[in-house]
The first five atom37 places (N, CA, C, CB, O) and aatype in JSON, in Angstrom:
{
  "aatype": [20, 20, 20, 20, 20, 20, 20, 20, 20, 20, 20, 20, 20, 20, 20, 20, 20, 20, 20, 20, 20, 20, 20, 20, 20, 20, 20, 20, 20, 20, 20, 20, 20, 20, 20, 20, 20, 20, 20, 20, 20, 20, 20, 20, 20, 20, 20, 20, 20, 20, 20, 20, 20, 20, 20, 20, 20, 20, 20, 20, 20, 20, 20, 20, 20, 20, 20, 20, 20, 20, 20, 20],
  "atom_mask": [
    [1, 1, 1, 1, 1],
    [1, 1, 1, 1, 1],
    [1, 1, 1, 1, 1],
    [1, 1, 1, 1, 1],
    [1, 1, 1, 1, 1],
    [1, 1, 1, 1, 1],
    [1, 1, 1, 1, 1],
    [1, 1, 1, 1, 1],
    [1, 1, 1, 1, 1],
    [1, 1, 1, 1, 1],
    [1, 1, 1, 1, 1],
    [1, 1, 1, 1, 1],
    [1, 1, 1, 1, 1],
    [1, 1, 1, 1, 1],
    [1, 1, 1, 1, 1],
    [1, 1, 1, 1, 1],
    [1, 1, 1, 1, 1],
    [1, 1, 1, 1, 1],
    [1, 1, 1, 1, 1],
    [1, 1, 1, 1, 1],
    [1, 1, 1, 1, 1],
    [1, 1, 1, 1, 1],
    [1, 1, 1, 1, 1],
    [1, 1, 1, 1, 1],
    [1, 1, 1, 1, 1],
    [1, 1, 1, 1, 1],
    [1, 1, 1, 1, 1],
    [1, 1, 1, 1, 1],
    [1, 1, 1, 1, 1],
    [1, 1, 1, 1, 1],
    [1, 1, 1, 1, 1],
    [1, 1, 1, 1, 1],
    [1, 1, 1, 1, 1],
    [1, 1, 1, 1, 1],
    [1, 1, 1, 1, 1],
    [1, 1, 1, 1, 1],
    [1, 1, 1, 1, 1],
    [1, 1, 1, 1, 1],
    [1, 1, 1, 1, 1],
    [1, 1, 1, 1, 1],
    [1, 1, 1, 1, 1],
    [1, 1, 1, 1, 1],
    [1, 1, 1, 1, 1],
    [1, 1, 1, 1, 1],
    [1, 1, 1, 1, 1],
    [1, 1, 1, 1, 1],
    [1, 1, 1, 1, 1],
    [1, 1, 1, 1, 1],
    [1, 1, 1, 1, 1],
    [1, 1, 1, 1, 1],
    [1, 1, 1, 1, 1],
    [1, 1, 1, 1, 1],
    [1, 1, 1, 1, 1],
    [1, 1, 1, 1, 1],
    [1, 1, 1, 1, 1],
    [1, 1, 1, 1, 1],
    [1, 1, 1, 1, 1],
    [1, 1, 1, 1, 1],
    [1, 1, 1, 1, 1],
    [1, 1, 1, 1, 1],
    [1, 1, 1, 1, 1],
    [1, 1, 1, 1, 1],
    [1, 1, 1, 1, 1],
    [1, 1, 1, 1, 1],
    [1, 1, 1, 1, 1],
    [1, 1, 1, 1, 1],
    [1, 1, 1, 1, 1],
    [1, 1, 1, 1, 1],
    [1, 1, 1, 1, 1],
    [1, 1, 1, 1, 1],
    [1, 1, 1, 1, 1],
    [1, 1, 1, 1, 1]
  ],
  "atom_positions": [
    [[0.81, -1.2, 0.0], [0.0, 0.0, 0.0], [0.86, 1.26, 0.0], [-0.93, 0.0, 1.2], [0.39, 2.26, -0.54]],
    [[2.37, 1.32, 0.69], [3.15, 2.48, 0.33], [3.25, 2.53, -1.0], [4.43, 2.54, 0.89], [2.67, 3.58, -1.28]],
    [[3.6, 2.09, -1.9], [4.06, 2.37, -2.82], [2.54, 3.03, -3.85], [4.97, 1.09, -3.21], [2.64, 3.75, -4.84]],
    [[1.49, 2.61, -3.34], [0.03, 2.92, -3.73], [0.16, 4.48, -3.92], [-1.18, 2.45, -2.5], [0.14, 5.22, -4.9]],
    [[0.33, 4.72, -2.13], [0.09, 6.21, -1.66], [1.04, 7.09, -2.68], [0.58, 6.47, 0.11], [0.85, 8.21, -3.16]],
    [[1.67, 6.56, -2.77], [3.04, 7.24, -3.32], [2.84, 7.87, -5.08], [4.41, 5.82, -3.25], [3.18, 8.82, -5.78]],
    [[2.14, 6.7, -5.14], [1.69, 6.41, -6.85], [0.49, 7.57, -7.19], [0.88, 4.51, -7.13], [0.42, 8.1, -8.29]],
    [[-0.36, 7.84, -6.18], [-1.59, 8.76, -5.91], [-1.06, 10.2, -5.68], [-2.47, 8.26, -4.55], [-1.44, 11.28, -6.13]],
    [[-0.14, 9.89, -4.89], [0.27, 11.87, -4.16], [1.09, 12.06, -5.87], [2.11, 12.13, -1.92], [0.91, 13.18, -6.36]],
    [[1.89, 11.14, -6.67], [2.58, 11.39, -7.45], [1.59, 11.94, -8.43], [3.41, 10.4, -7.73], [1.59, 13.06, -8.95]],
    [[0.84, 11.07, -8.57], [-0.48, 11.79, -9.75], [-0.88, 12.52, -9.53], [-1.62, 11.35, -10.15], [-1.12, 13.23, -10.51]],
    [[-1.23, 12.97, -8.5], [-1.84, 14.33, -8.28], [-0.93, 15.42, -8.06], [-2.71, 14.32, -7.16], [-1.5, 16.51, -8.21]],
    [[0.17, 15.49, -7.79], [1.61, 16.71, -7.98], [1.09, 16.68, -9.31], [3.66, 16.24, -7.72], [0.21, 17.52, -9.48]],
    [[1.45, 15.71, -10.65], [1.82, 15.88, -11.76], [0.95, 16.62, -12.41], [2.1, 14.88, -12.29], [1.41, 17.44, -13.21]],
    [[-0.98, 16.5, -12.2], [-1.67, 16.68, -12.2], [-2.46, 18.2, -11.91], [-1.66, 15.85, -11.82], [-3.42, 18.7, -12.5]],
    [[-1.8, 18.62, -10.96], [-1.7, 20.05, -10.36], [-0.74, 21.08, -11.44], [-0.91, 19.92, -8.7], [-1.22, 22.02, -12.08]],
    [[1.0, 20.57, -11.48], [1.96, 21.04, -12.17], [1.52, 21.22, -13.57], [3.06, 20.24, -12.03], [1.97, 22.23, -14.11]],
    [[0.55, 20.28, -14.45], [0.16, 20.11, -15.52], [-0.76, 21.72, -16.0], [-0.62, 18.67, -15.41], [-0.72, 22.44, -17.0]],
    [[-1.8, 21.78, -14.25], [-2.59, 22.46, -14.88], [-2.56, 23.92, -14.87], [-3.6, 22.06, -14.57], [-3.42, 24.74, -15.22]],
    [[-1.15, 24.1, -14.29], [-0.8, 25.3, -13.78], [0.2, 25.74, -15.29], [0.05, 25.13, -12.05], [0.68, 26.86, -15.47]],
    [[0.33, 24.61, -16.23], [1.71, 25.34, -17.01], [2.39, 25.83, -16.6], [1.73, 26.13, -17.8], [2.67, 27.02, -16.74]],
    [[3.16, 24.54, -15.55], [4.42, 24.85, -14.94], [5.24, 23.93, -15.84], [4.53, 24.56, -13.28], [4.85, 22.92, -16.43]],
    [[6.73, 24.62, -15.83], [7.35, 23.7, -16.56], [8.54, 23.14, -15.35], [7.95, 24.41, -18.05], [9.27, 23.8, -14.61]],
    [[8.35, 21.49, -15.53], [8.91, 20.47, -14.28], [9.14, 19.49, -14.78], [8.09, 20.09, -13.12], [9.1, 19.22, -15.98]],
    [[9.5, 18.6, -13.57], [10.06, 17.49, -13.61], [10.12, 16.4, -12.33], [11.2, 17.87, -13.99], [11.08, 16.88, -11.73]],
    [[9.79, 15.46, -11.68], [10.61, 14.93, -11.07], [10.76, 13.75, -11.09], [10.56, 15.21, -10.19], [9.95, 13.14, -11.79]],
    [[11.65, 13.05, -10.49], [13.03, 12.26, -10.95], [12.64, 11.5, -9.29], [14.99, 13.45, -11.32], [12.48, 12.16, -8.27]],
    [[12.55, 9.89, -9.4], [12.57, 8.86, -8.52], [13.24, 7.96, -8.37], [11.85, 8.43, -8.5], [13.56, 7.38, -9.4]],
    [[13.61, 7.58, -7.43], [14.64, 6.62, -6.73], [14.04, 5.34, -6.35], [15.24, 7.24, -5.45], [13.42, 5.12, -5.31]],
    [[14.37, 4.31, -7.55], [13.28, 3.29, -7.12], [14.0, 2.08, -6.37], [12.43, 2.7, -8.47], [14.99, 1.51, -6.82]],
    [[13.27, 1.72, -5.0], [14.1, 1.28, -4.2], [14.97, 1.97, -3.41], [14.63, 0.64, -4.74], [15.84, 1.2, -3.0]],
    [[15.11, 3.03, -3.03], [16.03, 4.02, -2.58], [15.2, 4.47, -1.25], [16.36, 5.27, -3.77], [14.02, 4.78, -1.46]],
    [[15.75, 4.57, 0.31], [14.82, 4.59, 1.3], [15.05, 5.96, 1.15], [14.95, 3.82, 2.69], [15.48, 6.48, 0.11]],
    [[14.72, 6.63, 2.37], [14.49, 7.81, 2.97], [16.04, 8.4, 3.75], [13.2, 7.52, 4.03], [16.73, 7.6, 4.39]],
    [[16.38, 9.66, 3.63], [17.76, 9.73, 3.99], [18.54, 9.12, 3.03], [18.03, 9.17, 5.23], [19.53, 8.75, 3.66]],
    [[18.64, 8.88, 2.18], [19.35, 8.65, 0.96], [20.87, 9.18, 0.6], [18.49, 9.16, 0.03], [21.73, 8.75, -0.16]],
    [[20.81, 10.24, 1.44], [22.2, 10.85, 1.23], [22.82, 11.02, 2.03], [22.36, 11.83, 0.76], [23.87, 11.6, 1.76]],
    [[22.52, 10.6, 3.68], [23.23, 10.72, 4.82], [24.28, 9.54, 4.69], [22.29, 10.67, 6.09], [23.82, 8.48, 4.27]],
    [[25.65, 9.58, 5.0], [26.09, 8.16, 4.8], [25.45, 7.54, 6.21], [27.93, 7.99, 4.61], [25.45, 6.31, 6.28]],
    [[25.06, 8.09, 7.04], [25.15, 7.81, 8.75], [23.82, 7.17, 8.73], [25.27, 9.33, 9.97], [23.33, 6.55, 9.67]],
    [[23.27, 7.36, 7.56], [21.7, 7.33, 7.89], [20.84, 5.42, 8.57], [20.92, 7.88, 5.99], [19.75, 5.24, 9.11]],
    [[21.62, 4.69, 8.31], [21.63, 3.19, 8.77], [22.29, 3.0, 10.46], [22.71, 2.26, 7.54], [22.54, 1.89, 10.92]],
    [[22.45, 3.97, 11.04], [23.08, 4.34, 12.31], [21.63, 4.48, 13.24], [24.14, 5.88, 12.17], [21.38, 4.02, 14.35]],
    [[21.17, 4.93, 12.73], [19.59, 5.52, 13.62], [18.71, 4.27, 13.87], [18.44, 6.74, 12.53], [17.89, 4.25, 14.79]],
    [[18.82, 3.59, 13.33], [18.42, 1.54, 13.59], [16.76, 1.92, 13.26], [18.74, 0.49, 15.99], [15.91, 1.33, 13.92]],
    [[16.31, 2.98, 12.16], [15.03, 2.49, 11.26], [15.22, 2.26, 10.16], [14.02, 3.25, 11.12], [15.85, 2.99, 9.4]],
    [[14.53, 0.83, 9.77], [14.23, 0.62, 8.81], [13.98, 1.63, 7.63], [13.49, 0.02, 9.11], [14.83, 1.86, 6.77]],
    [[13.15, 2.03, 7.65], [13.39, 3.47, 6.35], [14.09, 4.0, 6.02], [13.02, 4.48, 6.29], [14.08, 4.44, 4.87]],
    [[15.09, 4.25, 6.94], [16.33, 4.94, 6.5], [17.42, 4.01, 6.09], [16.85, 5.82, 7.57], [17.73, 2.94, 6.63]],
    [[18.01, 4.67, 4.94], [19.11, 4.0, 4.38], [19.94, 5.0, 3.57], [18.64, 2.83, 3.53], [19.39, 5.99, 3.1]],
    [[21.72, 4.7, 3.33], [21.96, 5.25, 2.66], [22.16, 4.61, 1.25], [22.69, 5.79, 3.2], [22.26, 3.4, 1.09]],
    [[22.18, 5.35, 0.43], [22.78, 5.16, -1.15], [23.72, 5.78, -1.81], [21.97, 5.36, -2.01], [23.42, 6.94, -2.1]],
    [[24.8, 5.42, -2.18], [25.93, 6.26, -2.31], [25.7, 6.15, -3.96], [27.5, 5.69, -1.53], [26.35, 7.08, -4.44]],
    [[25.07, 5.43, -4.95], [24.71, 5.66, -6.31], [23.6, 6.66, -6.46], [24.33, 4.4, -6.94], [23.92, 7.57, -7.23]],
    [[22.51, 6.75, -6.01], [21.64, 7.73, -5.54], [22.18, 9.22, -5.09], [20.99, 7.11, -4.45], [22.12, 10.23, -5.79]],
    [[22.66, 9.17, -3.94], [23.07, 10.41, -3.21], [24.03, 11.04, -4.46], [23.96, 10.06, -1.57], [23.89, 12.25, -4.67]],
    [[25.12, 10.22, -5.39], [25.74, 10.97, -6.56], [24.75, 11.36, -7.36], [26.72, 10.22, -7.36], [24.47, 12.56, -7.34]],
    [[24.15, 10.63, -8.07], [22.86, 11.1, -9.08], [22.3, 12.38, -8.32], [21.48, 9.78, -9.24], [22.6, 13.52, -8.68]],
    [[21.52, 12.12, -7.31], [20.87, 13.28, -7.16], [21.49, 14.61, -7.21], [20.3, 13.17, -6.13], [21.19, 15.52, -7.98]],
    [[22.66, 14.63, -6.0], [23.75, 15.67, -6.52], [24.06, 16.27, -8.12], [25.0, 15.02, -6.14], [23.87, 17.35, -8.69]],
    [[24.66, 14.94, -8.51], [24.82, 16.13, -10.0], [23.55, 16.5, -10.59], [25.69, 15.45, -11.45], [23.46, 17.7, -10.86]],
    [[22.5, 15.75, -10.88], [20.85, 16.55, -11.27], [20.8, 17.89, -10.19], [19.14, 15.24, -10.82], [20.03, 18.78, -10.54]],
    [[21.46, 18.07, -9.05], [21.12, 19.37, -8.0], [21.63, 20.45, -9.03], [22.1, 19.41, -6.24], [21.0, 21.39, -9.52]],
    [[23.36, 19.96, -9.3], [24.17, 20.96, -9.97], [23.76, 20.95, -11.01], [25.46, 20.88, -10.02], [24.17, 22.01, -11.48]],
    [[23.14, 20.41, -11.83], [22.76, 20.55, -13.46], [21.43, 21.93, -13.26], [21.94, 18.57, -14.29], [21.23, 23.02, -13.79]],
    [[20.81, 21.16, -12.29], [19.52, 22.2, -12.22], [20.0, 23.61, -11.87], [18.37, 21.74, -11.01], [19.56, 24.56, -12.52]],
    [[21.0, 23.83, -10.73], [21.41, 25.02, -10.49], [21.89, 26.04, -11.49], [22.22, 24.83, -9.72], [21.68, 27.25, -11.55]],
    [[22.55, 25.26, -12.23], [23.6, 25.68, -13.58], [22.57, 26.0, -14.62], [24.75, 24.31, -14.24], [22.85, 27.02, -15.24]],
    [[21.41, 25.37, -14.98], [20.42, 25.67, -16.05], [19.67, 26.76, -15.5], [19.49, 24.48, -16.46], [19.29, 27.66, -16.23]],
    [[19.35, 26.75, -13.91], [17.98, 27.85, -13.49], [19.52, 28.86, -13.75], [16.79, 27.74, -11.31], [19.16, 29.68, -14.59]],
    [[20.26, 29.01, -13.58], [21.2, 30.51, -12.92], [21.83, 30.97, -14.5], [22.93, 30.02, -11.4], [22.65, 31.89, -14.51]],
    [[21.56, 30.52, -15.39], [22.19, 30.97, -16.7], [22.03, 32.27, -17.21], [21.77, 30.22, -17.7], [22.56, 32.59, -18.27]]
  ]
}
């Protein structure tokens, strides 16, 4: 059923963004917990949290790509 909720709040962002003629994007981590970029984040002993060190790079450079395209 998480992945349900997830699937619903996602449609309806996209859904909203659509009707606003916003121009977007976003970008998912499939399989990728929560805290994703902490290396520490498997220290806190919940389950949800995890780190990803293939993730935490991706997202980073998409941060800097986005920064570099909005600031041109």
């Amino acid at each position: 059923m998480r992945s349900g909720g997830c699937l619903v709040y996602n449609l309806r962002l996209s859904t909203c963004a659509l009707s606003t003629g916003a121009d977007w994007s976003m970008m998912e981590f499939g399989g990728v917990k929560h805290s994703f970029t902490n290396p520490n984040a498997g220290d806190y002993g919940i389950d949800a949290l995890a780190y990803s060190e293939s993730a935490d790079r991706e997202s980073w450079r998409m941060l800097l790509w986005l920064l570099e395209d909005s600031f041109r």
